[in-house]
C-alpha positions in Angstrom: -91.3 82.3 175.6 -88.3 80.0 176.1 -88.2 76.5 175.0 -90.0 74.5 177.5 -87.9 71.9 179.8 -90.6 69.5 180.9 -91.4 66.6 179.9 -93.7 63.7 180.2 -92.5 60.8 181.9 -91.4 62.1 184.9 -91.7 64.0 187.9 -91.1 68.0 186.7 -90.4 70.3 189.4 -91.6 73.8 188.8 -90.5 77.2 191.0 -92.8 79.6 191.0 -92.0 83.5 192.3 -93.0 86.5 192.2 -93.5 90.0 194.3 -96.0 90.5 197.0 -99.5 90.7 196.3 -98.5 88.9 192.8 -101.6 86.2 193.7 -99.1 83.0 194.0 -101.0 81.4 196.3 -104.0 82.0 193.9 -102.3 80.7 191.0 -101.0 77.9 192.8 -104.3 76.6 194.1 -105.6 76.9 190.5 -102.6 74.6 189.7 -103.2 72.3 192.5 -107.2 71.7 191.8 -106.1 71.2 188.0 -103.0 69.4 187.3 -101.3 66.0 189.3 -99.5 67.1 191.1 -97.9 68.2 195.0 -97.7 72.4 195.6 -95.2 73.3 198.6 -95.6 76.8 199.6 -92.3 77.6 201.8 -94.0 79.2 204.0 -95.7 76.5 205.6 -92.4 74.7 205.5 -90.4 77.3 207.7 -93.8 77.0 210.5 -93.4 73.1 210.1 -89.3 73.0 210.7 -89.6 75.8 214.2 -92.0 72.9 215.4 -90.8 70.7 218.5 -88.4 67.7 217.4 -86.5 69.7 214.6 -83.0 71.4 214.9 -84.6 74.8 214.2 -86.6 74.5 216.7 -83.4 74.6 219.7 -81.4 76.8 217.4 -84.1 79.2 217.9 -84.9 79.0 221.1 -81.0 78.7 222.0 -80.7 82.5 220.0 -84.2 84.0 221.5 -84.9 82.1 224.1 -87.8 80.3 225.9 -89.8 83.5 225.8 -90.7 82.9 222.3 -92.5 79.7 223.5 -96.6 79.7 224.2 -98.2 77.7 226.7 -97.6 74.1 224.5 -94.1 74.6 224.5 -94.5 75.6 220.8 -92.7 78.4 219.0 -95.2 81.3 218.9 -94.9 82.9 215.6 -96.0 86.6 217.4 -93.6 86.4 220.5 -90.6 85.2 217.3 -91.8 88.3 215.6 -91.5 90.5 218.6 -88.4 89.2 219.7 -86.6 89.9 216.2 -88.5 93.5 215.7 -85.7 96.3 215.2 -83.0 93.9 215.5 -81.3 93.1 212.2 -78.5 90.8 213.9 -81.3 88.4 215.6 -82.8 88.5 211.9 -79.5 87.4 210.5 -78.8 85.4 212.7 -82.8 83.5 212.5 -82.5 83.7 208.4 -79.1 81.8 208.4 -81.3 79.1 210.2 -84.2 79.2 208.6 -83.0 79.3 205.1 -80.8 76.7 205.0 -83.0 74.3 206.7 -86.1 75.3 204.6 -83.9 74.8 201.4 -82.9 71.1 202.8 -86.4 70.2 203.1 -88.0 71.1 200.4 -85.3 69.1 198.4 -85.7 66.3 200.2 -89.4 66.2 199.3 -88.3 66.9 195.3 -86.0 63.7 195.9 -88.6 61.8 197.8 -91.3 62.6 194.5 -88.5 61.9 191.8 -88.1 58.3 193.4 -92.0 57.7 193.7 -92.4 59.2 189.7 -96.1 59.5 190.3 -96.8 63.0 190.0 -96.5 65.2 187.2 -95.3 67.9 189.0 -93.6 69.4 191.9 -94.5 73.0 192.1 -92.3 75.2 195.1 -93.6 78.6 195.9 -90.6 80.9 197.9 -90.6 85.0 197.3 -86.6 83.9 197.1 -86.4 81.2 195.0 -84.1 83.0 192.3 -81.6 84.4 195.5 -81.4 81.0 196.9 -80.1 79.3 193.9 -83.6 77.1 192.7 -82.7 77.3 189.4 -80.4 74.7 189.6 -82.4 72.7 191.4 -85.7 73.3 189.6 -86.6 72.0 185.7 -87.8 75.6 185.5 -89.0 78.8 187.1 -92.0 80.4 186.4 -92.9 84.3 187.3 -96.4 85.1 188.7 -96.8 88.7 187.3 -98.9 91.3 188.7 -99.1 94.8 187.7 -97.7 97.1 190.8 -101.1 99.1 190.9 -103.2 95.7 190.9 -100.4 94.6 193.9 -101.0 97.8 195.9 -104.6 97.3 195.8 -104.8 94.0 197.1 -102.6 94.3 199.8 -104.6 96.9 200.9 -107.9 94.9 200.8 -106.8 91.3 201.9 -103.8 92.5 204.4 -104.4 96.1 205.0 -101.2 97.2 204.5 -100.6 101.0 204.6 -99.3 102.6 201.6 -95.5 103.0 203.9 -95.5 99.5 204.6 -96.1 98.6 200.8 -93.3 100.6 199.9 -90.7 99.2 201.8 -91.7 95.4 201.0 -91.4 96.1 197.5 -88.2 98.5 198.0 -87.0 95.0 199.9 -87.7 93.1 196.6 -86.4 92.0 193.1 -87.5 94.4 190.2 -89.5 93.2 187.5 -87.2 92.7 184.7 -84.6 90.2 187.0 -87.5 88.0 187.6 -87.8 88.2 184.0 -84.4 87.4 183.0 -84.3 84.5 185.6 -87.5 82.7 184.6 -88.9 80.6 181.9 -92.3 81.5 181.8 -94.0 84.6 183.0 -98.2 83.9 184.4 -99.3 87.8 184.2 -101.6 87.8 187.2 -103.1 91.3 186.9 -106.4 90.2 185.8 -108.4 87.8 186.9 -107.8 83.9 188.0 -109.9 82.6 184.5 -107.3 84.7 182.9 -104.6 83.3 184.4 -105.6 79.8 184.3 -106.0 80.5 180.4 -102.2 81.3 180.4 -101.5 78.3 182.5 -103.7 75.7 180.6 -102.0 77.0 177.5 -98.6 76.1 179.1 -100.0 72.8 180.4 -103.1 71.8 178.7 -101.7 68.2 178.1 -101.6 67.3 181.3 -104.8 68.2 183.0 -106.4 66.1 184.9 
């Protein structure tokens, strides 16, 4: 394991990634329920920035238009989805939206928690944290492992993925050993969560709460 980077003191700000069906969300809950600290999944950030009164919002609409819209004049995430299906230069163009405003936000709230110094941590979940450049915003980036098997299978129960769709999200994603080589800690998630939180309380035993 490399030498760790956080410290007490001060507001650390953790990454975490990891493949589909990996259990972040898991982990992260675990995290939350345990330790002082604020957890930002980016997912809930993108659905919170294609809200009414940000710029993503009329970027997206300008692009797709007002038939993404429901009845409350909100962005609804099924007509977006339908509207981009089968068309890669739509996708483009929504990720080079979505992206960079997701990235601007969630390091705005690291900044906001640095000031405020009353958390020990900032964890920030994102499948793409090592593509989009978080290690140099992060103090360090931590991999939640699963075996592909144990991934499979739980896509399968909690998703119902068919074995075609599994393969071409994981075809779509970083191999194991480049999350490897770009983290500083590895949580192997193939078990279960007490396992896990073992691994996790071994890492940060000092500071729960």
């Amino acid at each position: 394991m490399k030498q760790s980077k956080i410290q007490k003191g001060k507001t650390n700000i953790i990454g975490v990634t990891g493949g589909v069906g990996a259990g972040k969300s898991t982990v992260l809950k675990y995290i939350g329920d345990n330790y002082n600290c604020k957890v930002v999944f980016s997912d809930d950030v993108a659905n919170e920035i294609k809200m009414k009164g940000y710029p993503a919002y009329d970027e997206l609409v300008r692009i797709l238009g007002k038939a993404i819209l429901g009845d409350d004049g909100e962005i609804d995430r099924g007509k977006m989805a339908a509207a981009i299906f089968n068309d890669a230069k739509k996708l483009e163009k929504v990720n080079k939206i979505l992206h960079p405003a997701v990235n601007t936000f969630i390091i705005n709230i690291i900044d906001e928690e640095k000031l405020k110094n009353r958390l020990d941590f900032v964890f920030v979940e994102a499948a793409l944290l090592i593509e989009n450049g978080y290690k140099d915003i992060v103090d360090e980036l931590w991999y939640v492992y699963a075996d592909e098997a144990t991934r499979r299978k739980r896509l399968k129960d909690s998703r119902g993925y068919s074995d075609e769709k599994i393969d071409g999200i994981l075809g779509q994603q970083l191999n194991d050993e480049t999350y490897r080589l770009n983290s500083d800690f590895v949580i192997d998630n193939s078990k279960d969560l007490d396992s896990a939180g073992e691994q996790i309380n071994k890492k940060l035993g000092e500071w729960r709460v």
